[in-house]
Biotite code that builds the C-alpha atoms (Angstrom):
import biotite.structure as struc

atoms = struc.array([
    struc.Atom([0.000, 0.000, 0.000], chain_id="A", res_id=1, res_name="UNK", atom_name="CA", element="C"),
    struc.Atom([1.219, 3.376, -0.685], chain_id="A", res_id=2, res_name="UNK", atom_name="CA", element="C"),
    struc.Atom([0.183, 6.556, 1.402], chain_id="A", res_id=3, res_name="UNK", atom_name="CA", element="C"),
    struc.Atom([1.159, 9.885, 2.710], chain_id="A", res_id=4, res_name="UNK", atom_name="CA", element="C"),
    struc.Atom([3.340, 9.744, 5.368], chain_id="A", res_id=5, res_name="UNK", atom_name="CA", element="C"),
    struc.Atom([1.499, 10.611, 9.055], chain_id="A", res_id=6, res_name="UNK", atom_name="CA", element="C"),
    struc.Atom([3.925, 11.978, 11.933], chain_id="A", res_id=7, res_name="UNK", atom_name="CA", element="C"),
    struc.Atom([3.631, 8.883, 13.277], chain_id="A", res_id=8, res_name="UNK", atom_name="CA", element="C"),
    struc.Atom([5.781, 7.438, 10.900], chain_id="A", res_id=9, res_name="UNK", atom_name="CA", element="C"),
    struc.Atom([8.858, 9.459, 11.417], chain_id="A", res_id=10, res_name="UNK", atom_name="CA", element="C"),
    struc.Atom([10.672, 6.726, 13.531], chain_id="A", res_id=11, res_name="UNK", atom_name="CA", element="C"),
    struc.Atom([9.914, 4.374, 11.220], chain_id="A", res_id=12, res_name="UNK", atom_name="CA", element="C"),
    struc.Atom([11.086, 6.710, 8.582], chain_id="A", res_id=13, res_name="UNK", atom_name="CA", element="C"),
    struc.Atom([14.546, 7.827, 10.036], chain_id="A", res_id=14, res_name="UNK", atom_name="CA", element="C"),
    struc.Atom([15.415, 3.894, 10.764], chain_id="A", res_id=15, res_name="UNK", atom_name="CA", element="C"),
    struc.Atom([14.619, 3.081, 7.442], chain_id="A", res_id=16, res_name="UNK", atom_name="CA", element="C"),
    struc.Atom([16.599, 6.208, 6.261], chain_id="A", res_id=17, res_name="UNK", atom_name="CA", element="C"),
    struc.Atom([20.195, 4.776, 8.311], chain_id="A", res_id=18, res_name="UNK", atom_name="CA", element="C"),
    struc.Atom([19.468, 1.458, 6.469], chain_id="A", res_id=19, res_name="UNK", atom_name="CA", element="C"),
    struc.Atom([19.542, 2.487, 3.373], chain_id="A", res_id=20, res_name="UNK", atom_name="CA", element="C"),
    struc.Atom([21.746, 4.997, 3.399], chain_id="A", res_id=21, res_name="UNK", atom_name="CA", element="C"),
    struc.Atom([24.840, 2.830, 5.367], chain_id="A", res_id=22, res_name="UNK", atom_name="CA", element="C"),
    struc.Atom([23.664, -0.029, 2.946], chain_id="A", res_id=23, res_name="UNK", atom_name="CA", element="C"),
    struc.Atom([24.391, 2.632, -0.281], chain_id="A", res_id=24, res_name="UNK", atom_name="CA", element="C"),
    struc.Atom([27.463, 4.788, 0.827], chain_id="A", res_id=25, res_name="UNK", atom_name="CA", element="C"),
    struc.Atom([29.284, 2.388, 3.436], chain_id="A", res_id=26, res_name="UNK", atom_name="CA", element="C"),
    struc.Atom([31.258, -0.909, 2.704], chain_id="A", res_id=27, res_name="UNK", atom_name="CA", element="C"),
    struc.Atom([34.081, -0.907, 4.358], chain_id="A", res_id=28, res_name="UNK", atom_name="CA", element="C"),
    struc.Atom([33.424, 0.125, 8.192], chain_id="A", res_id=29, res_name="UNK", atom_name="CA", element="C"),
    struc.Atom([31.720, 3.088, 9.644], chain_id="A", res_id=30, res_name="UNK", atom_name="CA", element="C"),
    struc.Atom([34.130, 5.965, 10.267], chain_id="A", res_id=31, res_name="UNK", atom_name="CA", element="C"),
    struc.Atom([33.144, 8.113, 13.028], chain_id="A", res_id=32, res_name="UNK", atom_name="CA", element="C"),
    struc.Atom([32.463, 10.811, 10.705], chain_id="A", res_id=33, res_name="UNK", atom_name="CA", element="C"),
    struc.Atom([29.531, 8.937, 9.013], chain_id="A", res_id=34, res_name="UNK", atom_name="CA", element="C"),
    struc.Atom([28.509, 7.294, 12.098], chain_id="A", res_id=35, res_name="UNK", atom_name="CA", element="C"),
    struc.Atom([28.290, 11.123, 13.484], chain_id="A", res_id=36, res_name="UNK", atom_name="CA", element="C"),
    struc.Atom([26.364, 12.518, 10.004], chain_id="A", res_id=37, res_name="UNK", atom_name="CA", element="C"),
    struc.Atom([23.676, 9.241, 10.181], chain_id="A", res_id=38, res_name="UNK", atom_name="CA", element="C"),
    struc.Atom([23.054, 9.533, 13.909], chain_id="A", res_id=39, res_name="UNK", atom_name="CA", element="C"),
    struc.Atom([22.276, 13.374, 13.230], chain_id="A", res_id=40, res_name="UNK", atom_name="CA", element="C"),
    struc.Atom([20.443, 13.717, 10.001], chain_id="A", res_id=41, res_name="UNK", atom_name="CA", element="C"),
    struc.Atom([18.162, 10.972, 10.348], chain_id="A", res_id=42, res_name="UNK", atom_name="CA", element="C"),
    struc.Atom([16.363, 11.303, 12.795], chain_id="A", res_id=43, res_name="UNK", atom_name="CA", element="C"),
    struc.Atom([12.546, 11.369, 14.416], chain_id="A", res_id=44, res_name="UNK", atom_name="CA", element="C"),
    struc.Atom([12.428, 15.225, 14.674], chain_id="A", res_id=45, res_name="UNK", atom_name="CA", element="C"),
    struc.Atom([13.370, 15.264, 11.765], chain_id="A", res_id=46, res_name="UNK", atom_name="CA", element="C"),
    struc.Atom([11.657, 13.706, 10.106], chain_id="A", res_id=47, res_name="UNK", atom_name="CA", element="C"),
    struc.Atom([8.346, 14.540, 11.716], chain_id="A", res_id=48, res_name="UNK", atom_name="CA", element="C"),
    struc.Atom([9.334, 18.346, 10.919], chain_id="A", res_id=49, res_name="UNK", atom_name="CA", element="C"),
    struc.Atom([9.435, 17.124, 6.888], chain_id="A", res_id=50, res_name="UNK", atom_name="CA", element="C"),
    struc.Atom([6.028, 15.685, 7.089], chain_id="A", res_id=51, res_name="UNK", atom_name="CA", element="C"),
    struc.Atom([4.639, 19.230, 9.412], chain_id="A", res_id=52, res_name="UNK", atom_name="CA", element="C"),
    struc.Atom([6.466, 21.257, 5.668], chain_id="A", res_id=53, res_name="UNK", atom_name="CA", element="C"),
    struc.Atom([3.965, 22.322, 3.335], chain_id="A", res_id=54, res_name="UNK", atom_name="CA", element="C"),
    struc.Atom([6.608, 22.131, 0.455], chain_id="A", res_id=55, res_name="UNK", atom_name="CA", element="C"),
    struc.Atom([7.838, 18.714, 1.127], chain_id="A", res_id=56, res_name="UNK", atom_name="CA", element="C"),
    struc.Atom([5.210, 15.091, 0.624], chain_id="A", res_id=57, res_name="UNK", atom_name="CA", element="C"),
    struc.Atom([5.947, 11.623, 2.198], chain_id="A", res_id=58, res_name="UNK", atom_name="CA", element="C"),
    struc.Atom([4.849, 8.887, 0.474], chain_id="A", res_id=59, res_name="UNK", atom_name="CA", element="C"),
    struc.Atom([5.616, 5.295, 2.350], chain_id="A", res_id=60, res_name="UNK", atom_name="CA", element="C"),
    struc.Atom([4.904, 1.807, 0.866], chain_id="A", res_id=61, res_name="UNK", atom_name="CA", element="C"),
    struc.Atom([3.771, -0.630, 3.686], chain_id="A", res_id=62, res_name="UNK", atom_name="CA", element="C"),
    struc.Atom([3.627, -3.552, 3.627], chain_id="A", res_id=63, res_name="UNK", atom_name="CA", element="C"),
    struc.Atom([1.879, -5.474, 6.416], chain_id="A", res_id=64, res_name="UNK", atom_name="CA", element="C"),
    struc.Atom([4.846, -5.416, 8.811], chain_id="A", res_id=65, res_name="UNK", atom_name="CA", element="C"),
    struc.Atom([5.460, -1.977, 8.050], chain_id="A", res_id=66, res_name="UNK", atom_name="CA", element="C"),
    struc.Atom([7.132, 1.212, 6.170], chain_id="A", res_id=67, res_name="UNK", atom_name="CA", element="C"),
    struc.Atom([9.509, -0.342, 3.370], chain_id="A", res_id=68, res_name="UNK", atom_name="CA", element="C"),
    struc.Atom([10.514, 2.555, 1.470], chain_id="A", res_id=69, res_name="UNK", atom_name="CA", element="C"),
    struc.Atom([9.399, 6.195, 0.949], chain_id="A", res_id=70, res_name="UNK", atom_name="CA", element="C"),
    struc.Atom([9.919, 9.368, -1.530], chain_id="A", res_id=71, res_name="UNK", atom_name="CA", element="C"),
    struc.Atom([10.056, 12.519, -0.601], chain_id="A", res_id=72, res_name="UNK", atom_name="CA", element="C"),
    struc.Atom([8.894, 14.761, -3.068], chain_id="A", res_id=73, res_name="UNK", atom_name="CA", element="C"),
    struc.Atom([9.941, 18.940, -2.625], chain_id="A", res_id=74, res_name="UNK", atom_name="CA", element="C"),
    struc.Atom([7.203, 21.195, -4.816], chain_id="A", res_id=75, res_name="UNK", atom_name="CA", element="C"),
    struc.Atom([9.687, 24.153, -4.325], chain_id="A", res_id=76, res_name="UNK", atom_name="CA", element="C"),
    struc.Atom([12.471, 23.336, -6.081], chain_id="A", res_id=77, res_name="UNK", atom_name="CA", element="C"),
    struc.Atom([13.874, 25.532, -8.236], chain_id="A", res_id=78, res_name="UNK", atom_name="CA", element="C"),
    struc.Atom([14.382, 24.420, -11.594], chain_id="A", res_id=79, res_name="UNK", atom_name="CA", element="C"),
    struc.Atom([17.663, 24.211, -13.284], chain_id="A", res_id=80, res_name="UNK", atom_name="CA", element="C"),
    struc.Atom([15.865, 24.751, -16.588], chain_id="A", res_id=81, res_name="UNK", atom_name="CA", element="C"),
    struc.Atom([13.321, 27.014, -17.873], chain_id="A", res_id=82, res_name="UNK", atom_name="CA", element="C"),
    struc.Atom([9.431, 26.357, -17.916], chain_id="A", res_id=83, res_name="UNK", atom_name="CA", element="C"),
    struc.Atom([10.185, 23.159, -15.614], chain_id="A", res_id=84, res_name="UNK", atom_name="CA", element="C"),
    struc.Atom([8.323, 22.026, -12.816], chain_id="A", res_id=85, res_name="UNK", atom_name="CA", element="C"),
    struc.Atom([9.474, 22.645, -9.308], chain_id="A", res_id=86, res_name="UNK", atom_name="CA", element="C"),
    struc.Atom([8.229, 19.553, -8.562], chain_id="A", res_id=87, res_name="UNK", atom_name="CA", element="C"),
    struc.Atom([11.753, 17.743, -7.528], chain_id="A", res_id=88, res_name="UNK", atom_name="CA", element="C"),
    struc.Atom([12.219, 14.046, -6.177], chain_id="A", res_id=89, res_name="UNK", atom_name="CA", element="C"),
    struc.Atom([14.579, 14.675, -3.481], chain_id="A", res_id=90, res_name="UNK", atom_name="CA", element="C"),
    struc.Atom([14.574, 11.102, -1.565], chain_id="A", res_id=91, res_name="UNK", atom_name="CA", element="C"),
    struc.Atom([13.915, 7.667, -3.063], chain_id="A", res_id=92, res_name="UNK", atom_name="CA", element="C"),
    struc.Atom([14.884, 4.904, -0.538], chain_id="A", res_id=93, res_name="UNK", atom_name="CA", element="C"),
    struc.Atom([13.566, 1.676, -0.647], chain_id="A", res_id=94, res_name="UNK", atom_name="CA", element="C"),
    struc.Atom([14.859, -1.783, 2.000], chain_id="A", res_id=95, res_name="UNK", atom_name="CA", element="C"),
    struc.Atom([17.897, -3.363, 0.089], chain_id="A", res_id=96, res_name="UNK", atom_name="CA", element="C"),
    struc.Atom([15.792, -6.718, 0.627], chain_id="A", res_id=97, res_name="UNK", atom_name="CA", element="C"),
    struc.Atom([12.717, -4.634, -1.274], chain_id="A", res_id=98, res_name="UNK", atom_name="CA", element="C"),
    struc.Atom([14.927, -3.450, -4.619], chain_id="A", res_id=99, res_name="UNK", atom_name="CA", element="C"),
    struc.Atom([15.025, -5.109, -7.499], chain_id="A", res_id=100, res_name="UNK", atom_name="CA", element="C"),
    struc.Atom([11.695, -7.359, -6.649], chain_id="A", res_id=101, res_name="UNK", atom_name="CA", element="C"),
    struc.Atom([9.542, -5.841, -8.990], chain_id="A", res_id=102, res_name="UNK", atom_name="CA", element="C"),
    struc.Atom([7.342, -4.082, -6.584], chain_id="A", res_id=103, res_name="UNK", atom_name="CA", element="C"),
    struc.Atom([8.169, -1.084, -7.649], chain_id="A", res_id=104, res_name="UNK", atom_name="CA", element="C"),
    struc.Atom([7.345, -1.629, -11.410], chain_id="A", res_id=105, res_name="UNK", atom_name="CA", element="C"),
    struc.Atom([4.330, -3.531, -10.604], chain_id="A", res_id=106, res_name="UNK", atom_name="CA", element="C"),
    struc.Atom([3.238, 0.041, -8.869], chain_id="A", res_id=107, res_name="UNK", atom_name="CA", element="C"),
    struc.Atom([4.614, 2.104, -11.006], chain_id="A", res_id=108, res_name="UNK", atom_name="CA", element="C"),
    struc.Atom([2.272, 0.340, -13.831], chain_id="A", res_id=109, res_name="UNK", atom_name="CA", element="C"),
    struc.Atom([-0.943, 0.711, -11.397], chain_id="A", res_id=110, res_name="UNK", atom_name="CA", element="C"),
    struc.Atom([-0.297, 4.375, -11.882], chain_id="A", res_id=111, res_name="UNK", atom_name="CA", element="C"),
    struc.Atom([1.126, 4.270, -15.316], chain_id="A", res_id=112, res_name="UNK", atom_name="CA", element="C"),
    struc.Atom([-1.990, 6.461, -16.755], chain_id="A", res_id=113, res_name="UNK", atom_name="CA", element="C"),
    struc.Atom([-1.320, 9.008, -14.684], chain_id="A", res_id=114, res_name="UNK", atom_name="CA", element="C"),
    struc.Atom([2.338, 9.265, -15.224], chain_id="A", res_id=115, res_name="UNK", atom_name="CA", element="C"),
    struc.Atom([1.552, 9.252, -19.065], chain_id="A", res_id=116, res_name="UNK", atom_name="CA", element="C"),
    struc.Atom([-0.807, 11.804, -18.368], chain_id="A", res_id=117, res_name="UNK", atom_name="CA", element="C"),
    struc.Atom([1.929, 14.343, -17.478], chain_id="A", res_id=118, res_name="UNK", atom_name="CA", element="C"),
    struc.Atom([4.260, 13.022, -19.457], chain_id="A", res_id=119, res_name="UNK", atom_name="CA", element="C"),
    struc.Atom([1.425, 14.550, -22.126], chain_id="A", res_id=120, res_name="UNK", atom_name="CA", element="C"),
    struc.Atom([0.686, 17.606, -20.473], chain_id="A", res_id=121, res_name="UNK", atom_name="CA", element="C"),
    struc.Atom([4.105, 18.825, -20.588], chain_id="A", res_id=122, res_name="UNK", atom_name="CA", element="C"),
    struc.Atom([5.437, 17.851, -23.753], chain_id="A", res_id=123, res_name="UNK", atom_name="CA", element="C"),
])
């Protein structure tokens, strides 16, 4: 299922976060430097102040045991081209166990008319 995230979520959300993240940028040990950035950039406040922002939206897929992955989706962005959207994808992380499983497709085509919609209303 795929929703907007709730404030509730924002634990659930910053764990998530540190396991992708040290899963993507770490393979070799954890440095206290990146130990230091993970511990303080992902976290509950955080996170709950991103879902409170009016120019940031949450969306989580859950599954029954919970929050697998999320976007994060900034409509202020400004646009590095003209007469672009400032619609910007600014966080995409899904559970390393989750990737690659087809999930995502199989979503992606449950909303494929709408994406082909825009796609048509800004060509």
């Amino acid at each position: 299922m795929i929703r907007k995230a709730e404030e509730r979520d924002a634990s659930s959300l910053a764990a998530l976060s540190i396991e992708v993240w040290l899963n993507t940028y770490l393979r070799d040990g954890v440095s206290p430097l990146f130990a230091d950035y993970v511990l303080s950039e992902f976290t509950a406040q955080k996170f709950r102040n991103a879902i409170g922002d009016p120019d940031l939206a949450i969306w989580v897929s859950e599954n029954r045991m919970g929050i697998d992955g999320f976007v994060t989706v900034c409509s202020a962005a400004t646009p590095e081209l003209a007469d672009c959207s400032p619609l910007e994808i600014t966080t995409l992380y899904v559970q390393p166990r989750h990737q690659s499983s087809g999930r995502g497709a199989a979503k992606r085509a449950k909303y494929e008319p709408c994406s082909t919609m825009v796609d048509q209303l800004l060509k």
